[in-house]
ZASE-161703 format. One record per atom (N, C-alpha, C): residue number from 0; atom name; x, y, z. Coordinates in steps of 0.05 Angstrom, whole numbers, plus 5000, padded with zeros to 4 digits. Example, Ala and Ser with C-alpha at 12.3 -4.5 7.8 and 13.67 -1.06 7.14 Angstrom:
residues 2
+-----+------+------+------+------+
! seq ! atom !    x !    y !    z !
+-----+------+------+------+------+
!   0 !    N ! 5264 ! 4886 ! 5156 !
!   0 !   CA ! 5246 ! 4910 ! 5156 !
!   0 !    C ! 5264 ! 4934 ! 5156 !
!   1 !    N ! 5257 ! 4955 ! 5142 !
!   1 !   CA ! 5273 ! 4979 ! 5143 !
!   1 !    C ! 5258 ! 5001 ! 5157 !
+-----+------+------+------+------+
//
This chain:
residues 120
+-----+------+------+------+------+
! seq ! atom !    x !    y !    z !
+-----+------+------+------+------+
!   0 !    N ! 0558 ! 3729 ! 1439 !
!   0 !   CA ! 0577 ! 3708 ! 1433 !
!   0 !    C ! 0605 ! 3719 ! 1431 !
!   1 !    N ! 0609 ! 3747 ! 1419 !
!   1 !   CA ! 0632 ! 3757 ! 1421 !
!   1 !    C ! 0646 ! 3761 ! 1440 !
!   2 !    N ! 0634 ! 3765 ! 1459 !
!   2 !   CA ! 0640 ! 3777 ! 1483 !
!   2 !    C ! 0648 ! 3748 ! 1510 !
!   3 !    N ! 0634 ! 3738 ! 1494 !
!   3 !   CA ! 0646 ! 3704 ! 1512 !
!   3 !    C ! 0675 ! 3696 ! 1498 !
!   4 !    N ! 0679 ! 3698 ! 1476 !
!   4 !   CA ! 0694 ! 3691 ! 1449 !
!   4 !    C ! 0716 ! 3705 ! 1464 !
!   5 !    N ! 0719 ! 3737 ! 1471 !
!   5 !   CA ! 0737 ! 3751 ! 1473 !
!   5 !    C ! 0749 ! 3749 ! 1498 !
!   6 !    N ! 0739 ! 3734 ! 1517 !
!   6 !   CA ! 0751 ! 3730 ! 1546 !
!   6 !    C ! 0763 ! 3697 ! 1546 !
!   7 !    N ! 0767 ! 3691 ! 1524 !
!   7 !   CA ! 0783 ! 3662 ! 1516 !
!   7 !    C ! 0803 ! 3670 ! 1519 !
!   8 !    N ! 0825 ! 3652 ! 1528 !
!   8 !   CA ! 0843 ! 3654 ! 1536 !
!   8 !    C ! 0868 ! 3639 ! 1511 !
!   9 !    N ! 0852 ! 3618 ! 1489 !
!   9 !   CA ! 0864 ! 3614 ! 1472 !
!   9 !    C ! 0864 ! 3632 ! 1441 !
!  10 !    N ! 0886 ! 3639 ! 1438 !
!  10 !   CA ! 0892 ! 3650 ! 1420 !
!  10 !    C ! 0870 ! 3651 ! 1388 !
!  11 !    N ! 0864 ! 3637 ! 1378 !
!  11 !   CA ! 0855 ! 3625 ! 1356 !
!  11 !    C ! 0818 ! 3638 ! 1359 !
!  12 !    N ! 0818 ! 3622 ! 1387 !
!  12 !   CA ! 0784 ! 3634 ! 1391 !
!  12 !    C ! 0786 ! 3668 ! 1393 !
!  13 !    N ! 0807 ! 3681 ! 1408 !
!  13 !   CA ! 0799 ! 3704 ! 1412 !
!  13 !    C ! 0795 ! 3724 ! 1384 !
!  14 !    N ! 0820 ! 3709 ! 1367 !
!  14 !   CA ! 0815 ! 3723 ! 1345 !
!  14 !    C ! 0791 ! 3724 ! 1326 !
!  15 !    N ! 0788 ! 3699 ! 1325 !
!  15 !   CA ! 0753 ! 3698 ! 1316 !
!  15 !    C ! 0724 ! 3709 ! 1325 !
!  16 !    N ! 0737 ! 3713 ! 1356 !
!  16 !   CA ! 0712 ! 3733 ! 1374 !
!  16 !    C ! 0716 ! 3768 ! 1355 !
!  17 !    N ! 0749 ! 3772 ! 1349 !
!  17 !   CA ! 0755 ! 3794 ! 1332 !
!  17 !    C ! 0746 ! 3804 ! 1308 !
!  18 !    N ! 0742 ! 3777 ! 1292 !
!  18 !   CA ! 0726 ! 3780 ! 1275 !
!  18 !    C ! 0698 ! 3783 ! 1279 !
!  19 !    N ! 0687 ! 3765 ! 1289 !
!  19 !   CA ! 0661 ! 3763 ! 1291 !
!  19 !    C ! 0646 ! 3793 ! 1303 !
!  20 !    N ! 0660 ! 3817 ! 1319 !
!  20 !   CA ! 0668 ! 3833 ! 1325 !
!  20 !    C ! 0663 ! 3854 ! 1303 !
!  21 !    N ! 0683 ! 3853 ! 1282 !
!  21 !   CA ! 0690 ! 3873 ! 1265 !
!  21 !    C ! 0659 ! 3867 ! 1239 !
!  22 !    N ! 0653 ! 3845 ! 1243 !
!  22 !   CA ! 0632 ! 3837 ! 1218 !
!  22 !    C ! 0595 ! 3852 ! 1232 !
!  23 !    N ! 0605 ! 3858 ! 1264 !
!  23 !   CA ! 0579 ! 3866 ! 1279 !
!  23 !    C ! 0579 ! 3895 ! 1270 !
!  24 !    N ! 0600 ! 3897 ! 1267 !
!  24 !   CA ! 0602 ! 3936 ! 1266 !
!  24 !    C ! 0597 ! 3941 ! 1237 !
!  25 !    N ! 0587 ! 3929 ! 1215 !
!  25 !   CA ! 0583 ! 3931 ! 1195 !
!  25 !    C ! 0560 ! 3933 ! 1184 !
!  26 !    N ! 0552 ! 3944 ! 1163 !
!  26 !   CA ! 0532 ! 3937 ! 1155 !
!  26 !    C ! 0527 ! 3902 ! 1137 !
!  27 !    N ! 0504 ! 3889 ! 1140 !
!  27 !   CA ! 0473 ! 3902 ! 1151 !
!  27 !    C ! 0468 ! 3900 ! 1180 !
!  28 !    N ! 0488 ! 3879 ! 1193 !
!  28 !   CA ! 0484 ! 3878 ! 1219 !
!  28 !    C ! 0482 ! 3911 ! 1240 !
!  29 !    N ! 0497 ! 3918 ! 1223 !
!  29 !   CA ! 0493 ! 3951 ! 1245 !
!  29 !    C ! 0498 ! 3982 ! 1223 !
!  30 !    N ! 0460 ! 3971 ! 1216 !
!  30 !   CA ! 0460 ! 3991 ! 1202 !
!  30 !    C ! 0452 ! 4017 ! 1206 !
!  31 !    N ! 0440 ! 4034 ! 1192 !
!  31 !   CA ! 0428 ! 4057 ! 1198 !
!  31 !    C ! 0406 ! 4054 ! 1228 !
!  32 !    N ! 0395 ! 4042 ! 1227 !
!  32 !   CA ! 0379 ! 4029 ! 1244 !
!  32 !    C ! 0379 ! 4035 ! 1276 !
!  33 !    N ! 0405 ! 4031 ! 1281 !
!  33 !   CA ! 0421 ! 4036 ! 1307 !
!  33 !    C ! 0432 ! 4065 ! 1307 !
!  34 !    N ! 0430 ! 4065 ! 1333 !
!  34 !   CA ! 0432 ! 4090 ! 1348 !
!  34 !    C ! 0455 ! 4100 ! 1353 !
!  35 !    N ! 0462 ! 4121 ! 1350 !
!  35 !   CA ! 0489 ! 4129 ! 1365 !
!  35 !    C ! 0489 ! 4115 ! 1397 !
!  36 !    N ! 0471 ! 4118 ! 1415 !
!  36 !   CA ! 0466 ! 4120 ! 1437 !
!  36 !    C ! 0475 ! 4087 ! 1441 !
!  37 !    N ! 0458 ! 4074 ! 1428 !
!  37 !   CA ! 0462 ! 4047 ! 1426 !
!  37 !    C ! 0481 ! 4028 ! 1427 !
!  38 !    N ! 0498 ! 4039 ! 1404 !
!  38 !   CA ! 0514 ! 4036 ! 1396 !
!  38 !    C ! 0539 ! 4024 ! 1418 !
!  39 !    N ! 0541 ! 4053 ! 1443 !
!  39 !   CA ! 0564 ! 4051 ! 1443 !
!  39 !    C ! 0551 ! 4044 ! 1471 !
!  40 !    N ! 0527 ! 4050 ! 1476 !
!  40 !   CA ! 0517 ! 4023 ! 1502 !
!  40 !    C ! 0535 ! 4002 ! 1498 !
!  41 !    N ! 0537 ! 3985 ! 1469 !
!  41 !   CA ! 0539 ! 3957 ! 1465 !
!  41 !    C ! 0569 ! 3958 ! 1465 !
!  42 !    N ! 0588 ! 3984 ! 1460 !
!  42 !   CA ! 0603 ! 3973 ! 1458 !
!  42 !    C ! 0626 ! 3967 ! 1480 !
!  43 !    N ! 0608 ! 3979 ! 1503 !
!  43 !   CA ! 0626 ! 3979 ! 1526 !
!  43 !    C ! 0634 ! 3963 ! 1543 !
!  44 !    N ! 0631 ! 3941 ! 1541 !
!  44 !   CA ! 0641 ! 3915 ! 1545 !
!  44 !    C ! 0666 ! 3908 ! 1532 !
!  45 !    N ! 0668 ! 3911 ! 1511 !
!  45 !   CA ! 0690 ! 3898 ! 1487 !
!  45 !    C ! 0713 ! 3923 ! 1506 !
!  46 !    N ! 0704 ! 3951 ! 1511 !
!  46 !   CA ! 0732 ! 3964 ! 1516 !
!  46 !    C ! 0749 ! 3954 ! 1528 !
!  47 !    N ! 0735 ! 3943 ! 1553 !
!  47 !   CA ! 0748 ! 3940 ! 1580 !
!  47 !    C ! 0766 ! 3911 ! 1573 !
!  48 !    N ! 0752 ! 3897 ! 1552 !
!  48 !   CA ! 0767 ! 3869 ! 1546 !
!  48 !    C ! 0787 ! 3870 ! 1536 !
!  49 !    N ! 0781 ! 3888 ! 1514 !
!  49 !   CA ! 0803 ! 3892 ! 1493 !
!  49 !    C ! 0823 ! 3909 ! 1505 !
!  50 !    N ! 0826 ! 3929 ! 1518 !
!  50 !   CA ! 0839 ! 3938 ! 1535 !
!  50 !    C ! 0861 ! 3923 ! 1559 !
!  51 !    N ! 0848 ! 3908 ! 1568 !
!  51 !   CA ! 0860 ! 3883 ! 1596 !
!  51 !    C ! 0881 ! 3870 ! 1568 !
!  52 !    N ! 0872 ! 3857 ! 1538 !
!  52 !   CA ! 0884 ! 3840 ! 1522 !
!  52 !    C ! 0915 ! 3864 ! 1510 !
!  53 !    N ! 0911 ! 3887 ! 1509 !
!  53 !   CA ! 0936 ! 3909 ! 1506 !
!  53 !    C ! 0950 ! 3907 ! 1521 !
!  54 !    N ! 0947 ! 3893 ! 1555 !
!  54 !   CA ! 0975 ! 3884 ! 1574 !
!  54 !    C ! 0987 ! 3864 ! 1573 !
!  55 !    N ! 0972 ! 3840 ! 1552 !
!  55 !   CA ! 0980 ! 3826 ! 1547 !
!  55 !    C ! 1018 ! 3829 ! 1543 !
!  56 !    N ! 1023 ! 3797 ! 1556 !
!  56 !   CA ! 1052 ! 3791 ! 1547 !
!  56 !    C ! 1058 ! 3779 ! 1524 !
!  57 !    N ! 1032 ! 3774 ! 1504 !
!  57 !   CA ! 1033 ! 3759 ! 1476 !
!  57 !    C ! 1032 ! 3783 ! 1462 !
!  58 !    N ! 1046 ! 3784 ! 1441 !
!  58 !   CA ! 1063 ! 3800 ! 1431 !
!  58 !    C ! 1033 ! 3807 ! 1404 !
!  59 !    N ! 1023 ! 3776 ! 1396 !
!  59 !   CA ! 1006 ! 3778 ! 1384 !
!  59 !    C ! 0978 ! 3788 ! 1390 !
!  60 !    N ! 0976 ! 3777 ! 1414 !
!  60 !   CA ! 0942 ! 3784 ! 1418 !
!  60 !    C ! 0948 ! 3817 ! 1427 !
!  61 !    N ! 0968 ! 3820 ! 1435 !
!  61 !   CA ! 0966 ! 3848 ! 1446 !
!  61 !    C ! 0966 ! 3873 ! 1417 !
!  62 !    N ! 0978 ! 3866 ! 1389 !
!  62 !   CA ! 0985 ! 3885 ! 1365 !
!  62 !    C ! 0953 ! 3886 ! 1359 !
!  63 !    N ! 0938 ! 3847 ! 1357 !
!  63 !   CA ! 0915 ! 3850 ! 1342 !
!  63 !    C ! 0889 ! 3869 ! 1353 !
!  64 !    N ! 0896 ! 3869 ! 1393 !
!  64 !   CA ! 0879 ! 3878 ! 1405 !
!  64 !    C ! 0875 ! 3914 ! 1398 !
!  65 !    N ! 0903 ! 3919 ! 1396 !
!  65 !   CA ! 0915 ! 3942 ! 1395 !
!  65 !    C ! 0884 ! 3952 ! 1369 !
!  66 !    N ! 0899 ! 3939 ! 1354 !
!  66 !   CA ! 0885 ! 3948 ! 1318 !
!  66 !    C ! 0863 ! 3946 ! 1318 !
!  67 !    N ! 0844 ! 3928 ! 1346 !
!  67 !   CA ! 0815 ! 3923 ! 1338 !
!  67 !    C ! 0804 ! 3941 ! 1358 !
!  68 !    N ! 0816 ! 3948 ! 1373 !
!  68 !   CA ! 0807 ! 3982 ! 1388 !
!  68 !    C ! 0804 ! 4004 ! 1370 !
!  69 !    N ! 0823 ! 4013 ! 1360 !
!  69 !   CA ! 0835 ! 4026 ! 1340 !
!  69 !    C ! 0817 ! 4023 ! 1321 !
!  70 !    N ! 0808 ! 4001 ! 1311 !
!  70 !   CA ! 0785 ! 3995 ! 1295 !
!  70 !    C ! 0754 ! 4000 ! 1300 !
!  71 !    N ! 0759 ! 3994 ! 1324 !
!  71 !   CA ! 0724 ! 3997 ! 1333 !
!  71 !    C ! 0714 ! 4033 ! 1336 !
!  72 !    N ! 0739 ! 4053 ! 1341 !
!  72 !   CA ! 0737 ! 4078 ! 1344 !
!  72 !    C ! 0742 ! 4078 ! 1328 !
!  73 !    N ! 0743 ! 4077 ! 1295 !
!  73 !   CA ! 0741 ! 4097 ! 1275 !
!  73 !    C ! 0710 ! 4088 ! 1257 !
!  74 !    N ! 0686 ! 4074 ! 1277 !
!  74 !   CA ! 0668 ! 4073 ! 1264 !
!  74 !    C ! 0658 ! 4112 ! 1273 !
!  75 !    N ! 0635 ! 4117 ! 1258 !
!  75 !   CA ! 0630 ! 4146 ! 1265 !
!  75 !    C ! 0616 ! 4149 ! 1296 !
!  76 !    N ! 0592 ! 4128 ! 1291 !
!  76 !   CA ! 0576 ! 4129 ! 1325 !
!  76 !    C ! 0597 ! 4125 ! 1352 !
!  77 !    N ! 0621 ! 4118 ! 1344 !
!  77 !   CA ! 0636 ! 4101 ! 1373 !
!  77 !    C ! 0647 ! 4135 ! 1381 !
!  78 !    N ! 0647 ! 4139 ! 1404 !
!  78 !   CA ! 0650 ! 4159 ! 1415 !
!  78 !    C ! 0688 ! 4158 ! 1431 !
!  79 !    N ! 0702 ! 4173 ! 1419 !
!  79 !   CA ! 0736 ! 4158 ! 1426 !
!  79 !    C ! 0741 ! 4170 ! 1451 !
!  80 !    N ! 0720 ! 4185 ! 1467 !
!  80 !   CA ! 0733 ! 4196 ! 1490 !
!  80 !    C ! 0726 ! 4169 ! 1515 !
!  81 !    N ! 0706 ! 4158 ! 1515 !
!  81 !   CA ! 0695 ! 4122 ! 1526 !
!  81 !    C ! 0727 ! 4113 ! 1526 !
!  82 !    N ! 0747 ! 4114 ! 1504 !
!  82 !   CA ! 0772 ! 4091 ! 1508 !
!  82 !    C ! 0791 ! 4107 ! 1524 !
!  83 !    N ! 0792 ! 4140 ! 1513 !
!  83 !   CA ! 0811 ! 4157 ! 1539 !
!  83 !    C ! 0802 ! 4154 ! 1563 !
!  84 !    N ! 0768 ! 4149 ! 1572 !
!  84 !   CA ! 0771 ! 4148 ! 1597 !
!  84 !    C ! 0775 ! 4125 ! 1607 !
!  85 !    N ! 0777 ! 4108 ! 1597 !
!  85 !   CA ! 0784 ! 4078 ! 1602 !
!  85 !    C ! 0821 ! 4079 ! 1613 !
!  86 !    N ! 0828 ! 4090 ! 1586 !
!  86 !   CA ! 0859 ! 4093 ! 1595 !
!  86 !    C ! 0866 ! 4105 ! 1614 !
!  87 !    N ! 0852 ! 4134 ! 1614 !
!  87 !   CA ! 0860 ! 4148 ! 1641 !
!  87 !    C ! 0852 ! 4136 ! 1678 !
!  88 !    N ! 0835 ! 4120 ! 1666 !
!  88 !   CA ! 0828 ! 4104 ! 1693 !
!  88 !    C ! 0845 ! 4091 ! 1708 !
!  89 !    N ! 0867 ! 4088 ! 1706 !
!  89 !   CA ! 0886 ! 4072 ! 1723 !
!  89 !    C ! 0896 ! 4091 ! 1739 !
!  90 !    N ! 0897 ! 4120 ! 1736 !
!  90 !   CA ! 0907 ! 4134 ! 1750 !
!  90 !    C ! 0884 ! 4144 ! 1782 !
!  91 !    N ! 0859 ! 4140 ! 1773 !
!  91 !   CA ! 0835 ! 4144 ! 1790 !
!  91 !    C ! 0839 ! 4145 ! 1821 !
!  92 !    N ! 0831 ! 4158 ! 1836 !
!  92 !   CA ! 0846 ! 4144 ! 1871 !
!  92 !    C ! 0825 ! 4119 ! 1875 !
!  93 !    N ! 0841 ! 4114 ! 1896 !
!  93 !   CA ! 0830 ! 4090 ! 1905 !
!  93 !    C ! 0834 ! 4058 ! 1895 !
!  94 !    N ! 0857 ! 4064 ! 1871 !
!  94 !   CA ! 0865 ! 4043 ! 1852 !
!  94 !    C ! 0892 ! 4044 ! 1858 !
!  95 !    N ! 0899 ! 4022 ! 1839 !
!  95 !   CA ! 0928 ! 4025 ! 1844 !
!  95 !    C ! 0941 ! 4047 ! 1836 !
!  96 !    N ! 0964 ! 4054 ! 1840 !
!  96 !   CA ! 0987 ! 4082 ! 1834 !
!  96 !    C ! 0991 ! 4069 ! 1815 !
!  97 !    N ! 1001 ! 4091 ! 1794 !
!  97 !   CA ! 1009 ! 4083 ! 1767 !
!  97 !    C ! 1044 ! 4070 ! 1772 !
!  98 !    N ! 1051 ! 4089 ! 1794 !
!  98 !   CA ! 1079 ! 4075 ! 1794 !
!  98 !    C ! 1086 ! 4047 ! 1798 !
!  99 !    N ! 1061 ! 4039 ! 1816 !
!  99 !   CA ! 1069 ! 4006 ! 1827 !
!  99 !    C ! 1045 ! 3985 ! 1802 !
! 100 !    N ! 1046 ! 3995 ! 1781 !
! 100 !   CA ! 1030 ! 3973 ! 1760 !
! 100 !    C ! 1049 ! 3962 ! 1747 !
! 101 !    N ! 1050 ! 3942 ! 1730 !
! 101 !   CA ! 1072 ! 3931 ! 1710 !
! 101 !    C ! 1081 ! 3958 ! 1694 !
! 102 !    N ! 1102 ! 3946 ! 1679 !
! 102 !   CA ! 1112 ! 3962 ! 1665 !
! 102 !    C ! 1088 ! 3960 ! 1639 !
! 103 !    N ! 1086 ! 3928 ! 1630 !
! 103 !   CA ! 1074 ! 3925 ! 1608 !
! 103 !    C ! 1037 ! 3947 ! 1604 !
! 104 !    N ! 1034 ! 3945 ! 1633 !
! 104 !   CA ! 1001 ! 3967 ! 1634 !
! 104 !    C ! 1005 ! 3994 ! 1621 !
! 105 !    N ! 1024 ! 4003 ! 1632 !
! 105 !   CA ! 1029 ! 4035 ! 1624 !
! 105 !    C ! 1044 ! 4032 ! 1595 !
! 106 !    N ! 1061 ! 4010 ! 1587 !
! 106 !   CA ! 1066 ! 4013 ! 1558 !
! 106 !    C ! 1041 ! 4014 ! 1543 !
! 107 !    N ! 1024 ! 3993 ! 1547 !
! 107 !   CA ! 1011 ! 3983 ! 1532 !
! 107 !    C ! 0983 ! 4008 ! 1531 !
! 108 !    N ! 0982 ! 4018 ! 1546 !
! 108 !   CA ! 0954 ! 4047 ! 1548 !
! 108 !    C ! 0978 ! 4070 ! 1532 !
! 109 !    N ! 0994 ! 4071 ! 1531 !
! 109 !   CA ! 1008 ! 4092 ! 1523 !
! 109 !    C ! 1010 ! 4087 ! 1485 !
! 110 !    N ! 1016 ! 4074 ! 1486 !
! 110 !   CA ! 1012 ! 4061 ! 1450 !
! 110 !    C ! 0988 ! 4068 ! 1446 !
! 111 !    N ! 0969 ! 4055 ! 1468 !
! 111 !   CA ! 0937 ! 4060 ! 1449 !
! 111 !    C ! 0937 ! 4090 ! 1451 !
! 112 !    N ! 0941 ! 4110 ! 1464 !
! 112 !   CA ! 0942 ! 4139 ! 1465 !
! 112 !    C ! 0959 ! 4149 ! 1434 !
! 113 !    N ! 0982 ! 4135 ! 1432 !
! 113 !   CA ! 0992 ! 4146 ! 1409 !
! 113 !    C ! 0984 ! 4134 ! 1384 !
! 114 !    N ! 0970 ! 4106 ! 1383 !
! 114 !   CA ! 0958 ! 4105 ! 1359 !
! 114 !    C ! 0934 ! 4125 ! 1354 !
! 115 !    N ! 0929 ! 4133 ! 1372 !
! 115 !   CA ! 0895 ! 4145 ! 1370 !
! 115 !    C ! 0910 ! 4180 ! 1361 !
! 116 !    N ! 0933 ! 4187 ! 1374 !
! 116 !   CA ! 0939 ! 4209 ! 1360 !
! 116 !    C ! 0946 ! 4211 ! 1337 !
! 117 !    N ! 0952 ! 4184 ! 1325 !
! 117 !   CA ! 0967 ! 4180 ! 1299 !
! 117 !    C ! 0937 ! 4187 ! 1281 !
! 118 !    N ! 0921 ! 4176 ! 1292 !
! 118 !   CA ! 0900 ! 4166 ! 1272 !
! 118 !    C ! 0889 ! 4196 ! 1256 !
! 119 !    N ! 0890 ! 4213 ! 1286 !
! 119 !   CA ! 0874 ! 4245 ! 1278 !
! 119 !    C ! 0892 ! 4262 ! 1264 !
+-----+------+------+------+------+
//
């Protein structure tokens, strides 16, 4: 349901897909129980979303997306190299050149790089 929640395009629902999100990564819903392995099976969907929502031109969905990345990597099972390779993916061949993407793409992966350095 999150994951439908989080490809809304209205503001209000996505944030609630955010929550509903942050309450899954918790215990009891995700407790000892679950796997490292598991874990980050499940969470690889949300990157790519939450990620696309960081190019955002909403000033808002793009800070909250920011923080709920940022959030989802400092549980212990989430593995933070899954979001560098995510970021580093725009550069991949066969894709677009980093030079001819928006400006807003490469701001917006570059923040998440420096929050994640901030964090360590």
């Amino acid at each position: 349901m999150a994951n439908i929640c989080c490809r809304d395009k209205l503001l209000q629902i996505y944030l609630i897909s955010l929550k509903l999100l942050e309450k899954a990564m918790t215990p009891p819903i995700c407790g000892p129980d679950i796997t490292p392995k598991r874990m980050n099976h499940e969470v690889t969907p949300f990157i790519k979303l939450l990620l696309s929502k960081t190019e955002e031109l909403n000033y808002r969905a793009r800070e909250v997306s920011q923080s709920a990345l940022i959030g989802l990597f400092r549980h212990p099972y989430i593995n933070q190299s899954r979001l560098i390779d995510e970021i580093i993916a725009m550069t991949d061949k066969g894709k677009v050149k980093p030079d001819k993407l928006p400006d807003r793409i490469i701001l917006g992966r570059l923040e998440l790089v420096h929050l994640l350095l901030m964090e360590d």
